[in-house]
N, C-alpha and C positions, 0 to 999 in steps of 0.2 A: 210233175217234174218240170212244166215249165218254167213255175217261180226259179228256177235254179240255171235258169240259163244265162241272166244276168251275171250272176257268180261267173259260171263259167268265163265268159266274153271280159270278167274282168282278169280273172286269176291266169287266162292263158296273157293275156296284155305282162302281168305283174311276174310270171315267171321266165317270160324271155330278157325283161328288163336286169330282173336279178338275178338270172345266170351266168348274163354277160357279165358282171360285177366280178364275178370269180372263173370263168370258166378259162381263159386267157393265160391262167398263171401256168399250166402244166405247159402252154403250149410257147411260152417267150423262149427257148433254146434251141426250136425249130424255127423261130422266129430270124431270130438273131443269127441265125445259119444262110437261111433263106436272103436274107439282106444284108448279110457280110458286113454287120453291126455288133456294138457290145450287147450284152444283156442289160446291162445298167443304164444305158440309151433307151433299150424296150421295156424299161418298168412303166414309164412314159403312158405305155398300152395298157394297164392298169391302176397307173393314176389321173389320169385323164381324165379316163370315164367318171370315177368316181366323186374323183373333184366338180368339174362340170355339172353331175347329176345332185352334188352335194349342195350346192353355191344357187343353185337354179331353181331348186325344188319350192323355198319357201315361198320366191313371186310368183311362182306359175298357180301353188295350189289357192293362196287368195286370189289370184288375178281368177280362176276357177271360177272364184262365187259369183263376179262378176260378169265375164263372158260367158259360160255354160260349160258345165263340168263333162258331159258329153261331149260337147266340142274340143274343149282344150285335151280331153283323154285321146278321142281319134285324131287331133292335129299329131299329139304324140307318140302315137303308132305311126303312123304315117313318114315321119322325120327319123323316125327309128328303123323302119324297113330299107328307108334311103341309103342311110348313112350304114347301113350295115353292106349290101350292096359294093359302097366305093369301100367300105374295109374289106371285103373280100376279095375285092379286084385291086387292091394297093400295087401299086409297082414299087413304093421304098416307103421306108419307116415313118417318112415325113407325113406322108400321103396317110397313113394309117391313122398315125397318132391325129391326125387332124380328122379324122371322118368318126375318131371315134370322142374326139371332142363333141361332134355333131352329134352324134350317138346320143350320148349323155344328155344334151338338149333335150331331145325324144324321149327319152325314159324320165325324162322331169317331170315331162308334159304327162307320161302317164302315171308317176307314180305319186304326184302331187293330188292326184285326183282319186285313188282308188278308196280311200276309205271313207268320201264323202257320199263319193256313188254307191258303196254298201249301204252306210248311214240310208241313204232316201231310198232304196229298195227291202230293207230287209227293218223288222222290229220287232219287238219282242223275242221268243227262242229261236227263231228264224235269224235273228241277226246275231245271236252265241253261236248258232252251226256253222254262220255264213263266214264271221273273223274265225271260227276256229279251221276252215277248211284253207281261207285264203292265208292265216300263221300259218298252216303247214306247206303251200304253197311255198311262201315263203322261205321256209327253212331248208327247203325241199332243195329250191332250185339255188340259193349261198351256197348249200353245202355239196350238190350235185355236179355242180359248177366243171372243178377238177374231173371226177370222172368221164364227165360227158366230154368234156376236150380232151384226156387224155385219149378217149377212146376214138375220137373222130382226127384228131392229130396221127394216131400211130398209124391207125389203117386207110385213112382217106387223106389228108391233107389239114394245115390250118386255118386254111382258107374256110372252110366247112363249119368250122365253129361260126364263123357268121352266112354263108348261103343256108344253114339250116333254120336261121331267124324268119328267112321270107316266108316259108310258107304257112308258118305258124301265126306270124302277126297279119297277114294278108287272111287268114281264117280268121282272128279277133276282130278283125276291121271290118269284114261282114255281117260277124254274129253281134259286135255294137252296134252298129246301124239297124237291124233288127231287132234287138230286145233290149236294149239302155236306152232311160228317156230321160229326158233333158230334165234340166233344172239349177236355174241360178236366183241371185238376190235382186232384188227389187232397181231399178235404172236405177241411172240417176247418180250414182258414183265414181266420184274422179278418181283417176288408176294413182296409184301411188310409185311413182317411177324413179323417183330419190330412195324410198326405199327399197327398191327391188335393186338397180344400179349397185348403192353402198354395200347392203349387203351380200352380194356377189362380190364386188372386190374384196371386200375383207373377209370372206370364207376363202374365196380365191387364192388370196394373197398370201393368207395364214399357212395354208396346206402346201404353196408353194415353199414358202420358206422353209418349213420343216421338212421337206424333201430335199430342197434343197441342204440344207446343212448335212443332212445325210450323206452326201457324195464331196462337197465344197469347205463344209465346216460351218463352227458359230457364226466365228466372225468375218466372215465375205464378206464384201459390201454389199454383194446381191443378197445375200441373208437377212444381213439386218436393215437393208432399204425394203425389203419383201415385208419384215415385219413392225417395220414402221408403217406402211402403207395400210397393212391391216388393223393398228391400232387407231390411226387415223379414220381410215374407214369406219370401223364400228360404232366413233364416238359417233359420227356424222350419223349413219343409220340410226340410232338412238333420237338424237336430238330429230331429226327426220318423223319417225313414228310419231312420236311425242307430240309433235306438232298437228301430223296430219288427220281428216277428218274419220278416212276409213284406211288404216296401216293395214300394211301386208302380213303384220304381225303386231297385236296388240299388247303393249306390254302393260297391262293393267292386270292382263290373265294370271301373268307370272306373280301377282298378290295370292294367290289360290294356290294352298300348297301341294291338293293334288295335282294342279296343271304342271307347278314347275319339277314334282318327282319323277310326272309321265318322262318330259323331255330329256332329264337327267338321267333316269334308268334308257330309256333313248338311244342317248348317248353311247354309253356306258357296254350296253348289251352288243349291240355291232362290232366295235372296233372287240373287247373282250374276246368273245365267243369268234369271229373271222377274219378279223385282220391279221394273226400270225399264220394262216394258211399258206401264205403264198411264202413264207421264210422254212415254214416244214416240207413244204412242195417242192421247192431250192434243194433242200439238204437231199430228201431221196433219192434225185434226179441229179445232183451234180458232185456227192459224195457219196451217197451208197450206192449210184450209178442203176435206179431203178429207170425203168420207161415211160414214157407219160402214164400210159393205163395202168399197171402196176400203183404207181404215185398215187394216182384220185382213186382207185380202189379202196388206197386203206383211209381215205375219206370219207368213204360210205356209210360204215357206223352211223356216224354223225347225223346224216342227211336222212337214215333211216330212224334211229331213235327219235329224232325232232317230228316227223311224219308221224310217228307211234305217238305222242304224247299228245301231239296239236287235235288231232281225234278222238284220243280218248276224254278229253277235256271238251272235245265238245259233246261227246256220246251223253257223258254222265253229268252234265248240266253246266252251267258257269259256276265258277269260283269269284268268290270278290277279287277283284284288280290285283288290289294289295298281298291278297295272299299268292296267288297266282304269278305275279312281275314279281315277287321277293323270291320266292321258294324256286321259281324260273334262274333267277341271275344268282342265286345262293347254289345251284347246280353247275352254272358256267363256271363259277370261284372255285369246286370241286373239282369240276372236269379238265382245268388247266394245272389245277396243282398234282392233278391225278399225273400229267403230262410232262412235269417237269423233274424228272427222275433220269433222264440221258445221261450217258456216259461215252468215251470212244467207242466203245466194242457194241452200243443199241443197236436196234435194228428198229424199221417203224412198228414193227407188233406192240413197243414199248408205248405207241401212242393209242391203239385202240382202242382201250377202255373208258381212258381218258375225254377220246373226242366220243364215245357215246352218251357219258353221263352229262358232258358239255351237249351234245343232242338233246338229250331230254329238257335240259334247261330250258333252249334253244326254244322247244316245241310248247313248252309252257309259257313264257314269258312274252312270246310274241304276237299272237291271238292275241292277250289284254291289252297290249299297247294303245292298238287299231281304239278298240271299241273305246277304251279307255277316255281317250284324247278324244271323241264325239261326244261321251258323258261329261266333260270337264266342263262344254262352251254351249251354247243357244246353236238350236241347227241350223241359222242362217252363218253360224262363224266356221262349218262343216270342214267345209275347202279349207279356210286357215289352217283349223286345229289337224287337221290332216297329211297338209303343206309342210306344219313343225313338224309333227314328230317322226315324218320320214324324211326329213331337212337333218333333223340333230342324229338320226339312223345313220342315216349318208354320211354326214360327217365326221360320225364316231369312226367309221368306218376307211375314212380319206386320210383321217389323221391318226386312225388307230397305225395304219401303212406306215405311216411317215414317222414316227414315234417312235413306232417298235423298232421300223428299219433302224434309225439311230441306237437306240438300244445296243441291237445286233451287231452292229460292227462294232460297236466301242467293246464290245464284251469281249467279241473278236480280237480284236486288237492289242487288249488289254491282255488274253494269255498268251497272242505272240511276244509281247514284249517279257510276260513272265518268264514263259517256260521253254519259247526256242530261239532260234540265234537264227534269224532270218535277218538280211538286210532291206531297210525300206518296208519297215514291218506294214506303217499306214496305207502304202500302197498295195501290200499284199493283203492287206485287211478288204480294202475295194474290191482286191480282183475275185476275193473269195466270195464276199457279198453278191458280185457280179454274173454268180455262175462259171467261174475259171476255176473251182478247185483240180478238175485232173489235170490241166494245165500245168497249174505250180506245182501237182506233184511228179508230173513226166518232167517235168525240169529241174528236179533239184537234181545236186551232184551226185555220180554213179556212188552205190552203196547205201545211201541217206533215202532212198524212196518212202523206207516202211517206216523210218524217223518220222519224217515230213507228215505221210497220210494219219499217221496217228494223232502227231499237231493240229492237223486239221480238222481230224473228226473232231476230237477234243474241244478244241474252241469253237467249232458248232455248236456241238452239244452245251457247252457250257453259256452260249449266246443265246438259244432256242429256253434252255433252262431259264433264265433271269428274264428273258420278254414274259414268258409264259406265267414266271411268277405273279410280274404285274398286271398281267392280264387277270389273274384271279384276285388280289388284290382290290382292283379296280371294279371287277365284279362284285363280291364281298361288300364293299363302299355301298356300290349302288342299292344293293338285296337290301340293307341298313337304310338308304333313303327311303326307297321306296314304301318298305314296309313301314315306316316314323312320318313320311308323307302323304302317300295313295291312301283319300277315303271317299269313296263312290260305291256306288249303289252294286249289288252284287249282279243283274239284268245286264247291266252294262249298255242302258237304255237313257237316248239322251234325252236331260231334261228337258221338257216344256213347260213353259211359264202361264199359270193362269192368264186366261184374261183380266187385267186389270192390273196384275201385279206387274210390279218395277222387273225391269230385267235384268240378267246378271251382268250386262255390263253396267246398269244405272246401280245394283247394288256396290260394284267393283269400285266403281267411281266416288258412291258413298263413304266405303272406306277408308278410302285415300288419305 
């Protein structure tokens, strides 16, 4: 059992990181209460994080190979126990959002790192058990998220969603220094800080703007200076890479069409499968007038199916990548179409089947990711390939938010302007987005109440309907890439290169 304590020491690191990602959403109305704030000010509280942890992940997990991936994994618990700490003891929204900035720092640091640290502890079937425990880890704690805050919101406080961080990472941060052992690349390497720099603003920037236009509109000038700045940025990252000796990210790998499917399914699979949670988490709690626990309850499904699946894939041996990432995100494409059947009069029952088959997905697709992206590179590129494809996870996931959010209101929007006769429909579109629907409906004109609530569910349901489409959609796309892209070894064991032989990046280079 002791080989497994590694695992362990990583997977309790990797499920405090990603439960914070999601567990926040049930609890922004207590939030918003508590600091006599909009809701729409505290989504803040889970774009932050995500952004930050999005933007940050790719220099931390090369910088990894460099400094020592042990090190940079307990700096990151470490920064993460802190900043969890001053989010608990916030005294105003400002204070929060900025501690949970720092947060996201910390959860870079470790989540840049965890599946380099698997890679050099675990091989052969030992490391198909080890990604298929830390996928359900995983899935486990995205999907767990809501419950665990609803439940710690209603009967203890929101504060608790992060005092319950300390003692969990403060146990990680002993069992790492105990049984994780170092290991980086060879001296000698200049940090590549042009590229870490650019690409943080332009992940930054991007995911700002489209949050932005979400509340502001296209054409702000803050919108489109946001996404100039990111266009800007990126070419500069590019030209950056390109130039440097040892990039934070080497775009030669992207010649490999399994490396650039992994990143794309990636992508693709986060934002799909969990970015619309926190707009279904909204609807329960601010139109069907459920309670936080009630709300992440009927999230469970989810978080249980993905658990079931991430096990039983690794009980009964690995699958090839390809089959495995296709058949995974070909279930999420299911499990949202499954979801997108609302009407005014649903209830969430109407979502459960829906988020379990998206579970399964879930529980399948994510194990291969991990190992996946260590198959694709030389295990000195570990840290990197690692770095991406919980880089382009994160991001899928920052800007799945911001996307959909957009999405959502215009759809919103769109059947006020159809089917009721509100005034300042755009404005009442926000306020709904915002968490005010009982608001606007205590306040229409006496006799029009049960008009009004019916408007509203109505253009939820109908705004939840059309993200959700795209969310399968988008799924579907990827299941098609990945399955036309991913071809690696079914071990999901990374190569090593004869002695003698060219390496894959001299053969990459080759190609060129």
């Amino acid at each position: 059992m002791r080989k497994w304590l590694p695992l362990a020491a990583i997977s309790l690191g990797t499920f405090m990181l990603l439960l914070d990602v999601t567990i926040v959403t049930v609890a922004l109305p207590d939030m918003a209460a508590d600091f006599d704030t909009t809701l729409a000010d505290l989504e803040w509280v889970v774009d932050i994080y995500a952004l930050s942890l999005a933007a940050l992940l790719l220099g931390v997990g090369s910088s990894a190979d460099r400094i020592g991936r042990k090190k940079v994994y307990l700096g990151g618990l470490v920064v993460f126990t802190t900043a969890s700490l001053v989010c608990a003891i916030a005294p105003n929204a400002g204070v929060l959002i900025a501690a949970r900035a720092v947060q996201g720092l910390g959860a870079a640091g470790m989540f840049g790192t965890t599946i380099a640290l698997l890679g050099m502890h675990y091989s052969g079937r030992d490391r198909g058990v080890a990604f298929a425990v830390w996928g359900a880890v995983n899935a486990i704690a995205a999907a767990a998220g809501p419950v665990v805050g609803g439940l710690l919101t209603e009967y203890l406080d929101w504060r608790w969603i992060f005092f319950v961080n300390l003692p969990v990472c403060l146990a990680a941060v002993a069992m790492t220094l105990r049984v994780v052992r170092e290991e980086k690349s060879p001296g000698g390497q200049r940090a590549d800080i042009l590229g870490i720099l650019t690409f943080t603003v332009a992940a930054g920037s991007l995911t700002f703007a489209l949050i932005h236009a979400h509340s502001d509109g296209w054409g702000s000038a803050l919108t489109l200076t946001m996404f100039a700045v990111a266009v800007v940025s990126l070419a500069l990252f590019v030209a950056a890479e390109l130039r440097h000796e040892h990039p934070i990210l080497d775009l030669s790998l992207f010649r490999r069409p399994s490396f650039t499917g992994i990143m794309v399914s990636g992508l693709i699979l986060q934002g799909a499968a969990f970015a619309y949670l926190l707009f279904e988490s909204l609807w329960m709690q601010t139109v069907l007038g459920y309670g936080p626990v009630r709300a992440g309850l009927y999230i469970l499904p989810m978080s249980g199916a993905a658990f079931l699946a991430s096990m039983l894939a690794g009980k009964f041996g690995p699958l090839p990548p390809r089959t495995s990432m296709s058949a995974g995100l070909a279930l999420i494409a299911v499990g949202s179409a499954l979801q997108a059947t609302l009407d005014a009069g649903s209830s969430a029952n109407t979502l459960v089947f829906g988020l379990t088959v998206s579970g399964l997905g879930v529980g399948l697709a994510t194990p291969s990711l991990g190992a996946a992206a260590l198959a694709s590179v030389p295990p000195k590129r570990g840290g990197m390939a690692g770095g991406a494809v919980n880089t382009f996870r994160q991001l899928g996931f920052a800007l799945g938010i911001a996307v959909f959010g957009v999405i959502f209101q215009s759809r919103i929007e769109s059947v006020l302007s159809e089917k009721g006769d509100l005034s300042g429909v755009h404005d009442t579109a926000v306020a709904l987005t915002s968490g005010q629907a009982q608001s606007i409906i205590s306040g229409s004109p006496a006799g029009e109440s049960a008009e009004v609530e019916h408007l509203v569910r109505e253009a939820f349901a109908s705004g939840l309907n059309l993200m959700l489409w795209v969310a399968a959609a988008l799924a579907a796309l990827a299941a098609v890439i990945s399955f036309a892209m991913v071809r690696l070894p079914v071990s999901g064991a990374q190569h090593r290169e004869p002695k003698g032989a060219p390496t894959q990046e001299a053969r990459a280079d080759a190609t060129a």
